[in-house]
Every structure is written in structure tokens, then in C-alpha cells.
Backbone as JSON Lines, residues from 0, in Angstrom:
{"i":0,"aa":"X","n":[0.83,-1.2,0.0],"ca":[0.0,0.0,0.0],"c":[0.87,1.25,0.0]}
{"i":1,"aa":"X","n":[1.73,0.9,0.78],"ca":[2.97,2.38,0.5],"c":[3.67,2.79,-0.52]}
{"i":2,"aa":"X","n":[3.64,1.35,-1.37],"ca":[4.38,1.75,-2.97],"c":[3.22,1.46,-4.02]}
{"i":3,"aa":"X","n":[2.09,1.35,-3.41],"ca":[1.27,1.63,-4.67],"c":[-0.06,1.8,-3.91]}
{"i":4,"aa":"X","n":[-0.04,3.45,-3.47],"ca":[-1.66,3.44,-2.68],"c":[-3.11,3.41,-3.2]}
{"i":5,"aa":"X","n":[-3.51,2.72,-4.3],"ca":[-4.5,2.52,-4.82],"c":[-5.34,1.93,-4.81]}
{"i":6,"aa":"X","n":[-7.03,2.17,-5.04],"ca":[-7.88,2.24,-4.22],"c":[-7.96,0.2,-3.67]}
{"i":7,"aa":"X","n":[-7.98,-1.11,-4.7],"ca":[-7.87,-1.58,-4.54],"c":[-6.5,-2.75,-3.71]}
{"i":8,"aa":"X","n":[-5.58,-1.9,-3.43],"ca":[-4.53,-2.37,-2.85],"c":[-4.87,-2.14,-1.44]}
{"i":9,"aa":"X","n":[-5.22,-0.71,-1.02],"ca":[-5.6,-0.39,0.6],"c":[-7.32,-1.21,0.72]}
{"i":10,"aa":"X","n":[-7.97,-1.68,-0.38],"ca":[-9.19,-2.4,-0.01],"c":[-8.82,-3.67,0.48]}
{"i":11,"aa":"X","n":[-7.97,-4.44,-0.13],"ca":[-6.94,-5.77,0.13],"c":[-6.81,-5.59,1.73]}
{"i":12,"aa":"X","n":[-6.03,-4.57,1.66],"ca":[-5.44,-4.25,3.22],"c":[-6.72,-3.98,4.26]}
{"i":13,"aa":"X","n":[-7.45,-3.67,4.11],"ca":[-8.72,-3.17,4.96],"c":[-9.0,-4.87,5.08]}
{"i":14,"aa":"X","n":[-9.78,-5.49,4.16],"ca":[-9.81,-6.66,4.0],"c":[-9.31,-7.79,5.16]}
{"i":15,"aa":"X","n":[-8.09,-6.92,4.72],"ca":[-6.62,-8.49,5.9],"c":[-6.62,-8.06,6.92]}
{"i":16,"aa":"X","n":[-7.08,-6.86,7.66],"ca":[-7.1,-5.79,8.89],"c":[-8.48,-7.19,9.76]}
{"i":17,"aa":"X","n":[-9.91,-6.57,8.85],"ca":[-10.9,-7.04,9.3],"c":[-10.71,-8.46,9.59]}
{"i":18,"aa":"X","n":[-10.19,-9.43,8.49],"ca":[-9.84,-10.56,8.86],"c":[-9.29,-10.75,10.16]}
{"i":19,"aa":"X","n":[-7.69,-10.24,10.41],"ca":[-7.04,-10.66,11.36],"c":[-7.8,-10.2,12.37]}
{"i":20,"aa":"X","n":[-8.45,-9.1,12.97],"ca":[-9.4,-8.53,13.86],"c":[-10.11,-9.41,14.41]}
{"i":21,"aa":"X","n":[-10.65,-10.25,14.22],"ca":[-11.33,-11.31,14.43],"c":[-11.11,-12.89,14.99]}
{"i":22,"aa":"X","n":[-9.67,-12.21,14.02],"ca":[-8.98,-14.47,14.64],"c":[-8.74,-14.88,15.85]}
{"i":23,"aa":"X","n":[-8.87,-14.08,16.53],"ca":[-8.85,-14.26,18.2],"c":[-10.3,-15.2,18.15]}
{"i":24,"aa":"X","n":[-11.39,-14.76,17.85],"ca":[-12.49,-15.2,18.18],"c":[-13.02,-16.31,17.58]}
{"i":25,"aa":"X","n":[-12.24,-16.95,16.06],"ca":[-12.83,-18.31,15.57],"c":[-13.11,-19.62,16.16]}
{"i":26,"aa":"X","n":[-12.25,-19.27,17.32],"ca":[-11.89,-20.62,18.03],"c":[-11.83,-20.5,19.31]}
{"i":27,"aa":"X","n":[-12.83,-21.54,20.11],"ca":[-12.98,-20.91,21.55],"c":[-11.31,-21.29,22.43]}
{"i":28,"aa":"X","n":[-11.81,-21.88,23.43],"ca":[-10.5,-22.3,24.66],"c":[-10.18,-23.32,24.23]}
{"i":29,"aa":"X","n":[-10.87,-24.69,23.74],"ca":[-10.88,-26.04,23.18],"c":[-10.29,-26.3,21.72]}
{"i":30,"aa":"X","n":[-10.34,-25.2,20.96],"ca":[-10.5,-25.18,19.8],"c":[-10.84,-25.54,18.37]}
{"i":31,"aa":"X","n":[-12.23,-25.37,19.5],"ca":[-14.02,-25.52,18.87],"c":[-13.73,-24.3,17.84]}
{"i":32,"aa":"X","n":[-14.19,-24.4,16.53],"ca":[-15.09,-23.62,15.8],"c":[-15.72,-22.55,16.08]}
{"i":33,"aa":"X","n":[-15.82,-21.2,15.95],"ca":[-17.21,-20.65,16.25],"c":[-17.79,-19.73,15.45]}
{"i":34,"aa":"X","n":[-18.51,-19.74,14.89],"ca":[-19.21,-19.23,13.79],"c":[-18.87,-17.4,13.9]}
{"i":35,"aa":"X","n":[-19.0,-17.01,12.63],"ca":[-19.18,-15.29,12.78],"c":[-20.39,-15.11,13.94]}
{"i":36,"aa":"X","n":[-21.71,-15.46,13.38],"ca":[-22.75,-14.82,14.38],"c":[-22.51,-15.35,15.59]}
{"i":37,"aa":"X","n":[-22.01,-16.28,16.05],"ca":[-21.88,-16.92,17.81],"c":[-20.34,-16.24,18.41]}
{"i":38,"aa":"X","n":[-19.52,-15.58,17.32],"ca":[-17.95,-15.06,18.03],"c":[-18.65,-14.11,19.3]}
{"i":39,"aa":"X","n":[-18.01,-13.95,20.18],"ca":[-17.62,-12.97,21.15],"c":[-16.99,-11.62,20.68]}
{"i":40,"aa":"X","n":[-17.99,-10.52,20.67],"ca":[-17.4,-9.09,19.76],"c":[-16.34,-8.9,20.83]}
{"i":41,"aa":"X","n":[-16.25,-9.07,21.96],"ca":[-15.4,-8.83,22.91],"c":[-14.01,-9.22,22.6]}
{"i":42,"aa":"X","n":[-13.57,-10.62,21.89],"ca":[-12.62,-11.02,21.38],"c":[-11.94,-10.08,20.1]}
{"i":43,"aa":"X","n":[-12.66,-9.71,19.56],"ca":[-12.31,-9.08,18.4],"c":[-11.42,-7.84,18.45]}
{"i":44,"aa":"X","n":[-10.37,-7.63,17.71],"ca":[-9.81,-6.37,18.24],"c":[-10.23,-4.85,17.6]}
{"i":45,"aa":"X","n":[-10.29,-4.46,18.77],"ca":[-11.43,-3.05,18.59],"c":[-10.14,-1.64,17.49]}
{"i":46,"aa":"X","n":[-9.32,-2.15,17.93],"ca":[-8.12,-1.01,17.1],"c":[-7.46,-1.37,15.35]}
{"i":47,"aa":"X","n":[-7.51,-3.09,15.37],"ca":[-7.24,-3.32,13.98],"c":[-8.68,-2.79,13.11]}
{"i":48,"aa":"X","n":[-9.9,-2.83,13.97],"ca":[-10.97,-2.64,13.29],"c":[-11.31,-1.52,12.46]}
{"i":49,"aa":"X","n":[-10.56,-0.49,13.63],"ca":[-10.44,1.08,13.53],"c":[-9.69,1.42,12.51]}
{"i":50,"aa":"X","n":[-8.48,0.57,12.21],"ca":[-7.54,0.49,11.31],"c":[-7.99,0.18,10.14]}
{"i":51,"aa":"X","n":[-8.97,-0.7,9.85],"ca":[-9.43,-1.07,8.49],"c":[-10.14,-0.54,7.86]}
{"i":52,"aa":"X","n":[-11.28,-0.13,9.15],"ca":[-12.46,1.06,8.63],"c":[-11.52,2.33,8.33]}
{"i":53,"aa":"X","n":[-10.87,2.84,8.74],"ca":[-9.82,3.94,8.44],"c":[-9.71,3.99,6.9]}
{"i":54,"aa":"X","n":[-9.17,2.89,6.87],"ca":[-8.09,2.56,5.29],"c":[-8.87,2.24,4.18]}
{"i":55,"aa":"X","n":[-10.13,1.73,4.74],"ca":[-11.45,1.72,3.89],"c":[-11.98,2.6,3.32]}
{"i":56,"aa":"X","n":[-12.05,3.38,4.11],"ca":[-12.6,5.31,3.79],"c":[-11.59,5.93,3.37]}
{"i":57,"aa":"X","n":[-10.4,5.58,3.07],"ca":[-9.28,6.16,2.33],"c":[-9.32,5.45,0.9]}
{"i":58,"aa":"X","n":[-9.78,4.6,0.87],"ca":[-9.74,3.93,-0.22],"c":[-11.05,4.09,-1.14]}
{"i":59,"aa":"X","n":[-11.82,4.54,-0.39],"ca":[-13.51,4.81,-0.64],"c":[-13.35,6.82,-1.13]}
{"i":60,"aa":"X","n":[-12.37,7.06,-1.01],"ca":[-12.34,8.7,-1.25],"c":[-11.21,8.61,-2.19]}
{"i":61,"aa":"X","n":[-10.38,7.9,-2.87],"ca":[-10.46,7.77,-4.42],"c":[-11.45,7.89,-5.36]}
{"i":62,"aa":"X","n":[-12.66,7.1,-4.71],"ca":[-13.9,7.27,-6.47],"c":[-13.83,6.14,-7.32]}
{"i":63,"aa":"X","n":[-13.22,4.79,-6.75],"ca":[-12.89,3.62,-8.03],"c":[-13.21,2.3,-6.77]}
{"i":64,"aa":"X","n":[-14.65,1.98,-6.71],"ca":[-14.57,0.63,-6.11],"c":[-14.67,-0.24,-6.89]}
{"i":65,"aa":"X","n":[-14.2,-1.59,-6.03],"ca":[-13.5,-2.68,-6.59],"c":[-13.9,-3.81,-5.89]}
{"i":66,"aa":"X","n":[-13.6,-5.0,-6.3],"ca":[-13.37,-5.86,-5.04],"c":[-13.7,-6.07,-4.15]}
{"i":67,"aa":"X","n":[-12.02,-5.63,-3.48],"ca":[-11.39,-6.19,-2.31],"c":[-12.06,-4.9,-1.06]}
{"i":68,"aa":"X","n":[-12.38,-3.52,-1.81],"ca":[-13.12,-2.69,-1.3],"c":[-14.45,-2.99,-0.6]}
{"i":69,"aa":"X","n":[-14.92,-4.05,-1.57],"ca":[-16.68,-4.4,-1.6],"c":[-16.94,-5.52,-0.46]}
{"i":70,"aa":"X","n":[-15.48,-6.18,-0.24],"ca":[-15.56,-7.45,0.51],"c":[-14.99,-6.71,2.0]}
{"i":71,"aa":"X","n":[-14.12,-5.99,1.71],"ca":[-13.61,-5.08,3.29],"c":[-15.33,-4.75,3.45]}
{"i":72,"aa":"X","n":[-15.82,-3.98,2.92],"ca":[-17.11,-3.35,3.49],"c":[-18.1,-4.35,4.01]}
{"i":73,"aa":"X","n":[-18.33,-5.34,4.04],"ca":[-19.03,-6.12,3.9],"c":[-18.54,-6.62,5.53]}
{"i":74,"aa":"X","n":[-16.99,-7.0,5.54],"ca":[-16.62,-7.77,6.51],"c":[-16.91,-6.17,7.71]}
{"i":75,"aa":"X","n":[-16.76,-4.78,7.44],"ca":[-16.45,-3.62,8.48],"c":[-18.47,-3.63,8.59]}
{"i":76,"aa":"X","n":[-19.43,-4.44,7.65],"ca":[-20.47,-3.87,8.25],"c":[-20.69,-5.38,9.28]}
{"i":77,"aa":"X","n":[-20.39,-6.4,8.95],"ca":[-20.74,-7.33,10.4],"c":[-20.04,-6.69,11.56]}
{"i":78,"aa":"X","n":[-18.71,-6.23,11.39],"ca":[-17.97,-5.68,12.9],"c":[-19.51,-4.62,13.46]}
{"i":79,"aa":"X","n":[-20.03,-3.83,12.99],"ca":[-20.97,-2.96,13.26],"c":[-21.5,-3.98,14.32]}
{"i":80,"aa":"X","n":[-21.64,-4.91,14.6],"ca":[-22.07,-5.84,15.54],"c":[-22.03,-5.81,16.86]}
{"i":81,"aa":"X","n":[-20.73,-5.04,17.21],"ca":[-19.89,-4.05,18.3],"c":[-20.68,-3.11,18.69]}
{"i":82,"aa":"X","n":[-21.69,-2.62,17.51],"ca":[-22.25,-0.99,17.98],"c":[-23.94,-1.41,18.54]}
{"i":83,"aa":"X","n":[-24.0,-2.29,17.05],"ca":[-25.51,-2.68,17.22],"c":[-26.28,-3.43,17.73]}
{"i":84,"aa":"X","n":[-25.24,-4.31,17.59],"ca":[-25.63,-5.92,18.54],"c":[-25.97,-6.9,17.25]}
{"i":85,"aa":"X","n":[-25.99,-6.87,16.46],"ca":[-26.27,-7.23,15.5],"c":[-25.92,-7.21,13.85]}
{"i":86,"aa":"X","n":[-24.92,-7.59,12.88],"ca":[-24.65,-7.54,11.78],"c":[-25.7,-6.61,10.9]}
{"i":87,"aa":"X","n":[-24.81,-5.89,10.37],"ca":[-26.24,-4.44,8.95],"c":[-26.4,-5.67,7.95]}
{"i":88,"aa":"X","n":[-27.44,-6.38,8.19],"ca":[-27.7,-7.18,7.37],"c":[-27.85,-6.71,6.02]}
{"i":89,"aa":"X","n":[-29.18,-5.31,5.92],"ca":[-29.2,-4.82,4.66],"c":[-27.85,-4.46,3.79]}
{"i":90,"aa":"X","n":[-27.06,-3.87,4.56],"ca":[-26.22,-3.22,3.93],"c":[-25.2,-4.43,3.48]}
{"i":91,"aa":"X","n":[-25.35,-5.94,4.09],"ca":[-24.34,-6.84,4.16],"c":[-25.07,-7.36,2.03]}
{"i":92,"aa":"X","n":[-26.27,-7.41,2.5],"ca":[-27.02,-7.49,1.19],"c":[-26.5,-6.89,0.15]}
{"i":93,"aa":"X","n":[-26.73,-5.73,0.41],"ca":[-26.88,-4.35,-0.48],"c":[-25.54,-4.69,-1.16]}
{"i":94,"aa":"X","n":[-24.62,-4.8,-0.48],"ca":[-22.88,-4.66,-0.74],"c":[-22.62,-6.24,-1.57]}
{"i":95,"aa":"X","n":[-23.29,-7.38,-1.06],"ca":[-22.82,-8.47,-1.9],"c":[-23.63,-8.14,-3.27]}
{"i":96,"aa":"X","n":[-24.81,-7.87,-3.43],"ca":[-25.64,-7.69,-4.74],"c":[-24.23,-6.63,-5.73]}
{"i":97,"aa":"X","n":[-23.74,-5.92,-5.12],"ca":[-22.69,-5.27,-5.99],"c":[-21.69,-6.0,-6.5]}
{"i":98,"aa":"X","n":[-21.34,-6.45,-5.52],"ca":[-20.03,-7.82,-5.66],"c":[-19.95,-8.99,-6.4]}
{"i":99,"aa":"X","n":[-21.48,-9.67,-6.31],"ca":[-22.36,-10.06,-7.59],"c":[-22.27,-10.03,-8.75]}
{"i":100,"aa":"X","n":[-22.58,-8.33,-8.84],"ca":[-22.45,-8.06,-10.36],"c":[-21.11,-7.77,-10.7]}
{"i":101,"aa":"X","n":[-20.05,-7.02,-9.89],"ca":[-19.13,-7.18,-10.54],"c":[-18.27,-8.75,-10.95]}
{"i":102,"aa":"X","n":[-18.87,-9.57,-10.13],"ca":[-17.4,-10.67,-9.76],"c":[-18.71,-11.77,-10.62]}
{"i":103,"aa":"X","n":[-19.61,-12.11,-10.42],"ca":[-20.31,-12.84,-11.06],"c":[-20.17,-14.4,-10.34]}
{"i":104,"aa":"X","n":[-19.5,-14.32,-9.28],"ca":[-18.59,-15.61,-8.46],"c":[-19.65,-16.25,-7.01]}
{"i":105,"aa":"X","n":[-19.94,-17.59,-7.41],"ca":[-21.01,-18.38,-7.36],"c":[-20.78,-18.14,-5.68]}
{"i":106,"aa":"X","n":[-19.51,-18.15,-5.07],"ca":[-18.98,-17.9,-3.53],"c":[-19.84,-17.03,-3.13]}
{"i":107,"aa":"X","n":[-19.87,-15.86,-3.84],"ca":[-20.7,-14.08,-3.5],"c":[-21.96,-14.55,-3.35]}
{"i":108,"aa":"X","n":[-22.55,-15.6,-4.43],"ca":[-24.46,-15.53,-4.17],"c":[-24.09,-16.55,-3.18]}
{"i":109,"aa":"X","n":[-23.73,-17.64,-2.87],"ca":[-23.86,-18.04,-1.71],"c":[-23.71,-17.14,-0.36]}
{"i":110,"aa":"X","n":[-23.34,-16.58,-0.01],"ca":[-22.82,-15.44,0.75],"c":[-24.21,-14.78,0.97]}
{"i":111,"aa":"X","n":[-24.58,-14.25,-0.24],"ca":[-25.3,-13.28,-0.53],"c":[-27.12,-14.08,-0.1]}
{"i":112,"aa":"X","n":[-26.69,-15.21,-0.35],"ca":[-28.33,-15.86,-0.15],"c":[-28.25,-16.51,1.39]}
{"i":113,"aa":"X","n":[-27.2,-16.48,2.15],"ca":[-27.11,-16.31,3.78],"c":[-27.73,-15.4,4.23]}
{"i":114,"aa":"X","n":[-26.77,-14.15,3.67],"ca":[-27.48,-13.18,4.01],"c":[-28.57,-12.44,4.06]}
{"i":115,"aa":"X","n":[-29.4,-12.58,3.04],"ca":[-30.91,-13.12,2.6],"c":[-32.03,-13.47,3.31]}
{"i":116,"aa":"X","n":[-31.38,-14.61,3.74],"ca":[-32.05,-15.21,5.09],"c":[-32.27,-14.76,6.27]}
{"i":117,"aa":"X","n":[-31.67,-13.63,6.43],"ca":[-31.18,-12.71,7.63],"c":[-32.15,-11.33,7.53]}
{"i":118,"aa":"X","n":[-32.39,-11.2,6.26],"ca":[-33.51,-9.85,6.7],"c":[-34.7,-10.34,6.23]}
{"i":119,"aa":"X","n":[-34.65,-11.36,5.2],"ca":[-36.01,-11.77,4.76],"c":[-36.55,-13.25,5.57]}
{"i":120,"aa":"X","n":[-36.74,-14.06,4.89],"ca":[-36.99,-15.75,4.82],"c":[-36.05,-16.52,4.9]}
{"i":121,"aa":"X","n":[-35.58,-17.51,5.68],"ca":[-35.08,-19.06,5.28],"c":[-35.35,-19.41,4.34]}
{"i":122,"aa":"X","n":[-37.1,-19.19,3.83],"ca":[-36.84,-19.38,2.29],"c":[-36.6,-18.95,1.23]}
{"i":123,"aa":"X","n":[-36.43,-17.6,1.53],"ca":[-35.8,-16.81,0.13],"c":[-34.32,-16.57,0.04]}
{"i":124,"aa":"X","n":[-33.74,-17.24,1.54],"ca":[-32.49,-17.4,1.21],"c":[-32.31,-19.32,0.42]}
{"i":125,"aa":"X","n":[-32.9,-20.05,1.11],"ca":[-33.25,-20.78,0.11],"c":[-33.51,-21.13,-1.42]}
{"i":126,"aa":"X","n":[-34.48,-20.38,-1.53],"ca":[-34.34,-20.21,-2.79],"c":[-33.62,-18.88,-3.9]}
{"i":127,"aa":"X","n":[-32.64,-18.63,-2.81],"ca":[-31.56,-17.61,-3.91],"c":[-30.51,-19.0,-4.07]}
{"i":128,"aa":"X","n":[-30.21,-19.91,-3.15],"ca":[-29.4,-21.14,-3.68],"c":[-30.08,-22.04,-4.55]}
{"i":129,"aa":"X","n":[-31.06,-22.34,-3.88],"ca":[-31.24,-22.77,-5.76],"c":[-31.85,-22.47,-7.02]}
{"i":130,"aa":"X","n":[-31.41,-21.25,-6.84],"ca":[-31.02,-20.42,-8.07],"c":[-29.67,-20.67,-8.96]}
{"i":131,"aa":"X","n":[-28.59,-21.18,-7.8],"ca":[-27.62,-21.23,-8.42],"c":[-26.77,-22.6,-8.46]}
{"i":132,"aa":"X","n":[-28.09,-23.61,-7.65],"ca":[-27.67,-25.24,-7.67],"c":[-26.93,-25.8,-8.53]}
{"i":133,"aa":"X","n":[-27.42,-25.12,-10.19],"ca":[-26.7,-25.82,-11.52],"c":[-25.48,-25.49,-11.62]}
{"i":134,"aa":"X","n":[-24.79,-24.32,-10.89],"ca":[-23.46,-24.36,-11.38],"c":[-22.62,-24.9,-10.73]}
{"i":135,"aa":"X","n":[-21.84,-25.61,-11.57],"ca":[-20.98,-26.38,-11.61],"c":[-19.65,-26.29,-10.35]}
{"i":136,"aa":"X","n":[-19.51,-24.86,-10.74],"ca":[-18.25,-24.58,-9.44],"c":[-18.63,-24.97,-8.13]}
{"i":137,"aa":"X","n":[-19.87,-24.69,-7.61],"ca":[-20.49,-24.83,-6.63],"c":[-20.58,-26.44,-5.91]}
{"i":138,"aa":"X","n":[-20.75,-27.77,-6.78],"ca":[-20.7,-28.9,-6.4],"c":[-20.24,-29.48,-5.33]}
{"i":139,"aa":"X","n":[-19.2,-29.04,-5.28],"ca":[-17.88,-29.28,-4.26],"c":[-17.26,-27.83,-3.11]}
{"i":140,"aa":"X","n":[-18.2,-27.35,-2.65],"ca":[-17.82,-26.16,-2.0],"c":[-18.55,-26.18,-1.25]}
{"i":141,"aa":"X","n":[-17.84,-26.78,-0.24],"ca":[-18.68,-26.92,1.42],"c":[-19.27,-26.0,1.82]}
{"i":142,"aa":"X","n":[-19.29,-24.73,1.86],"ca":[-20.34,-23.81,2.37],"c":[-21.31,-23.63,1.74]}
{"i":143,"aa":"X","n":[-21.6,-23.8,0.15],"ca":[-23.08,-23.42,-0.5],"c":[-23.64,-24.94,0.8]}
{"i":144,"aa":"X","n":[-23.33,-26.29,0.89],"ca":[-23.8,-27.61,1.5],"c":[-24.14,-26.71,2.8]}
{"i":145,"aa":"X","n":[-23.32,-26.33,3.76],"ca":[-23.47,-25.85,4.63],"c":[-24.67,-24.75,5.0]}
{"i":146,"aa":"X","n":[-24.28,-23.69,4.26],"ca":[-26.08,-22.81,4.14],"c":[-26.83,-23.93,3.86]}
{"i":147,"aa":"X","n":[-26.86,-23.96,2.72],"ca":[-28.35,-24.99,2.16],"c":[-28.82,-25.97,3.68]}
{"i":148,"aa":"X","n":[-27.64,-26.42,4.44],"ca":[-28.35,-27.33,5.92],"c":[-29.07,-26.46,6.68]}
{"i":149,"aa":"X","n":[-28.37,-25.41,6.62],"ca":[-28.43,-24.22,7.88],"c":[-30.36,-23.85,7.57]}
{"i":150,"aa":"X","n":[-30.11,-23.69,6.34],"ca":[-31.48,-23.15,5.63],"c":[-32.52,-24.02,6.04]}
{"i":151,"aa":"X","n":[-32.29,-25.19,5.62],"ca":[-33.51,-25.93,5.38],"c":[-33.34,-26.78,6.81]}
{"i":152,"aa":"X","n":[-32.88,-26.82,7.98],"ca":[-33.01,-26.84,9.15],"c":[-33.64,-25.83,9.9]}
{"i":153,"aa":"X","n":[-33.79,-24.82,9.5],"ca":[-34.49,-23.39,10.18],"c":[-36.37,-23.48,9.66]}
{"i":154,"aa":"X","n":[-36.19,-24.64,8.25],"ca":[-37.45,-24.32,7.72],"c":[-38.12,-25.5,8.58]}
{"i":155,"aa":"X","n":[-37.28,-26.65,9.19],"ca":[-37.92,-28.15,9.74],"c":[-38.14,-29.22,9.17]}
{"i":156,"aa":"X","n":[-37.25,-28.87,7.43],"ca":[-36.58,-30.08,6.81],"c":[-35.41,-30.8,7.13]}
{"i":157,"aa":"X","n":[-35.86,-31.6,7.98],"ca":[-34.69,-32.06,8.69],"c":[-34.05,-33.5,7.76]}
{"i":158,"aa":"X","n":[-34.88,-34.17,6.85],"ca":[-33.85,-34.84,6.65],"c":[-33.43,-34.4,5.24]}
{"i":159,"aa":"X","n":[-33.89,-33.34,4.4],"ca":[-32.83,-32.61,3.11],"c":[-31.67,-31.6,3.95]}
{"i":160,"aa":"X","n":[-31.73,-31.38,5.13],"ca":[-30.61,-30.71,6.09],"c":[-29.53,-31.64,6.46]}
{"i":161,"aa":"X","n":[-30.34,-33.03,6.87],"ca":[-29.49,-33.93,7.5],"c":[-28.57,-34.71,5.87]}
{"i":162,"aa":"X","n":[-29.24,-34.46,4.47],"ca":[-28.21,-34.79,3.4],"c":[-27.43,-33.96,3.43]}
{"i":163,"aa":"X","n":[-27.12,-32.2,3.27],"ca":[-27.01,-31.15,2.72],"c":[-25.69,-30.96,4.01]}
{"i":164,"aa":"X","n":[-25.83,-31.66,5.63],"ca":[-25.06,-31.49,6.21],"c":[-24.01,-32.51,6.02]}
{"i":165,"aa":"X","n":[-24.17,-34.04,5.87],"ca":[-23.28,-34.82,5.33],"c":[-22.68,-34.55,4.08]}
{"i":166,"aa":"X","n":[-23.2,-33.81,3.27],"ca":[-21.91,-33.37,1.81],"c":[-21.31,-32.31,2.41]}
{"i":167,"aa":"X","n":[-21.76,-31.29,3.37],"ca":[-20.15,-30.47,3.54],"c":[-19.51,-30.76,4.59]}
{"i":168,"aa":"X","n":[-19.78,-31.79,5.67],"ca":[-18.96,-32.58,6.44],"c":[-17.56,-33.43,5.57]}
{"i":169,"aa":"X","n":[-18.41,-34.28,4.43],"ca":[-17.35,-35.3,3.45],"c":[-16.89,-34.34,2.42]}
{"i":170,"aa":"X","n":[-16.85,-32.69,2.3],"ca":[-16.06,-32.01,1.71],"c":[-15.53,-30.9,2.79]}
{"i":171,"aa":"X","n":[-15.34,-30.81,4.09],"ca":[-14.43,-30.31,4.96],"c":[-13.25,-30.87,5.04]}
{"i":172,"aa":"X","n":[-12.28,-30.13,5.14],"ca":[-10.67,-31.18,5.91],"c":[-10.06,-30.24,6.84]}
{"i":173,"aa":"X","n":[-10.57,-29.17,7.66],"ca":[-10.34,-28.56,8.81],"c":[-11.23,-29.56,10.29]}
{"i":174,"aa":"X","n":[-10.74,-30.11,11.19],"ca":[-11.5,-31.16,11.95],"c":[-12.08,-30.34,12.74]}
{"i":175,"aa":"X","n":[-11.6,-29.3,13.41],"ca":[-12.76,-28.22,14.08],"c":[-14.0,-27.94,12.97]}
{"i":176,"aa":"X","n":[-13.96,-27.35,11.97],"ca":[-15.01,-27.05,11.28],"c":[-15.86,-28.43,11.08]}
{"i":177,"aa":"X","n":[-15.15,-29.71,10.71],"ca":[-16.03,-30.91,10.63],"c":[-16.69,-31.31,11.71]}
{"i":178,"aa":"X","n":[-16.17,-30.84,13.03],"ca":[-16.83,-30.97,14.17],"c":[-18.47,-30.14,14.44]}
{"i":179,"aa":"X","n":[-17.57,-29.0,13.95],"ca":[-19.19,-28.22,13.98],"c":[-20.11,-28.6,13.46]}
{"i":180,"aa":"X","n":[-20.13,-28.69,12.49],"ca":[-21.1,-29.65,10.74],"c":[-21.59,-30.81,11.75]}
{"i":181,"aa":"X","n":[-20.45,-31.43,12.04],"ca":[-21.36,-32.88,13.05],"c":[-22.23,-32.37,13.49]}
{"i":182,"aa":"X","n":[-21.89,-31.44,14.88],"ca":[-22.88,-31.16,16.01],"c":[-24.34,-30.56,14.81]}
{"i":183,"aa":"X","n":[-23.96,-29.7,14.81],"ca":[-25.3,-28.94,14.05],"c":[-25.82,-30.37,13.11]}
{"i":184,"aa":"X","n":[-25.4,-31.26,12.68],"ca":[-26.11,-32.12,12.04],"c":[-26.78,-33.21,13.13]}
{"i":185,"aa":"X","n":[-26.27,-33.26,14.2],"ca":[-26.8,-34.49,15.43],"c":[-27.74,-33.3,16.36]}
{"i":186,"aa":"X","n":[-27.55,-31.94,15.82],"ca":[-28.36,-31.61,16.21],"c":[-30.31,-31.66,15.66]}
{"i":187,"aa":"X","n":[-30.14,-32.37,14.6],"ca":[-31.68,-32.52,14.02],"c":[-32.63,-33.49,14.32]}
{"i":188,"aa":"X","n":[-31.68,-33.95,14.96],"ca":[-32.25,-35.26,15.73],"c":[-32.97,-34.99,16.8]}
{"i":189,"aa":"X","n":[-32.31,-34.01,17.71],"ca":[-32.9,-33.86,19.1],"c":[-34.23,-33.36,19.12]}
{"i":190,"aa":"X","n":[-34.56,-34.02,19.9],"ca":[-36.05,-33.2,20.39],"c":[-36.49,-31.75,20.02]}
């Protein structure tokens, strides 16, 4: 960023800020898993945050978004979580629908149809995935499997959840994250 301060290089950097900000909190004392919405904002560091949102709005007062800009913003509106108690869902929306169109990248509507789920329906985040079931990239990418459980466990399809959680369990190879996938999948069972 110092030898080339342009708008997408300091978005990168905002980006890796928000990331690292956080890695305190992926993983409890055990080193369990823990989801964005279940982290502890308390864990998170309140000054790299400051740092990213900073470099964000420096990068946002060029006039040329991009990217790595669109995905920093995205990650600086869940930190808002700190203020609100709660992730800017709209704006988490608002910002992937851009990202969308620029990037066209099957990762973003998955993302984007999580998030979905969050101001609208389980099922209209539902059915923004399968919207995009047919493509191909998607097959093998444990998190579209993962929403799609998350989804259709919230709706009380428990056994297209209990398939949808065994394909991104047998496409995980982090054993904390496969752990989680378990639980939340032995969780459909219970009472």
C-alpha cells in the first residue's frame, strides 16, 4: 500500500485488517469452531478494526470501487455488531448484490443468499441457492452444502438438512469445522 496506494490495494489491506481482527475469536479455549454470528465481539480487536475502517474510507475517497473494497465493506459492516448488537444485514445485502455483479462468483451468491435469510426468509435465502444449484463450481464447495443445511433446518426439513449437512462434512478437511457440521447435524435429531 505504501508503494502503490490505490484504491484496490488499501481495499486488500482493509480486508486483511478485518480478517485478522477477528482471529482471536474463531476458536474458543478447546478449539471448537465458532461461527461469525456466535464469536464474542469482545474477542475481536477493537483497534485493527479502527484500522481497516480507516483505510477503507481512504480507499472509498479515491472514487474507483472494486473488489477487495466491496468485501472489506461487507466484513467492516458485520464488525458494526460491536455498535448494534447485531450484523447491517441490509447493507451486508446491499454490498454483496454489488459484488455479484461485478465478480459474477457463485462464492458471493452463496454469501449473498445467507445473508438473505437474515432480513427476509429461510426461504428466500433458500431459494436464492437454488437459483444457483446448476453451477458447476459450486458442487464441491462446502459452504453453499453448509447454508443450504443451515437453511432448510431453520425451515424443519430435517432430513434434506441432514443430506445437505453430510456433503459439507465429506467435503471439509479442517476437523474443528467438521466438528461443527457434526454437532449442528446431530443436532436434528434432538427433540
Amino acid at each position: 500500500v505504501e508503494l502503490l496506494p490505490e484504491p484496490e490495494a488499501l481495499g486488500l489491506l482493509a480486508l486483511m485488517l478485518h480478517a485478522e481482527a477477528r482471529r482471536p475469536a474463531r476458536r474458543d479455549g478447546a478449539g471448537r469452531y465458532v461461527p461469525l454470528g456466535e464469536q464474542d465481539v469482545a474477542r475481536w480487536s477493537r483497534p485493527l478494526i479502527a484500522e481497516a475502517d480507516a483505510v477503507l474510507q481512504r480507499a472509498q475517497a479515491l472514487g474507483m470501487i472494486g473488489r477487495f473494497q466491496l468485501e472489506a465493506a461487507v466484513q467492516s459492516a458485520h464488525a458494526a455488531r460491536r455498535h448494534l448488537g447485531h450484523s447491517d444485514w441490509p447493507a451486508i445485502v446491499t454490498l454483496y448484490d454489488a459484488l455479484l455483479a461485478l465478480t459474477g462468483s457463485p462464492v458471493v451468491a452463496v454469501n449473498r443468499a445467507a445473508a438473505l435469510a437474515e432480513i427476509e426468509t429461510p426461504a428466500m435465502g433458500l431459494a436464492a441457492l437454488d437459483a444457483i444449484a446448476a453451477d458447476p463450481r459450486i458442487a464441491e464447495y462446502q459452504p453453499y452444502w453448509a447454508a443450504r443445511a443451515a437453511l432448510l433446518a431453520r425451515l424443519g426439513d430435517r432430513e434434506r438438512a441432514d443430506q445437505a449437512y453430510q456433503l459439507a462434512i465429506g467435503l471439509e478437511a479442517d476437523p474443528a469445522l467438521r466438528d461443527f457440521l457434526e454437532s449442528r447435524r446431530a443436532a436434528l435429531s434432538a427433540p
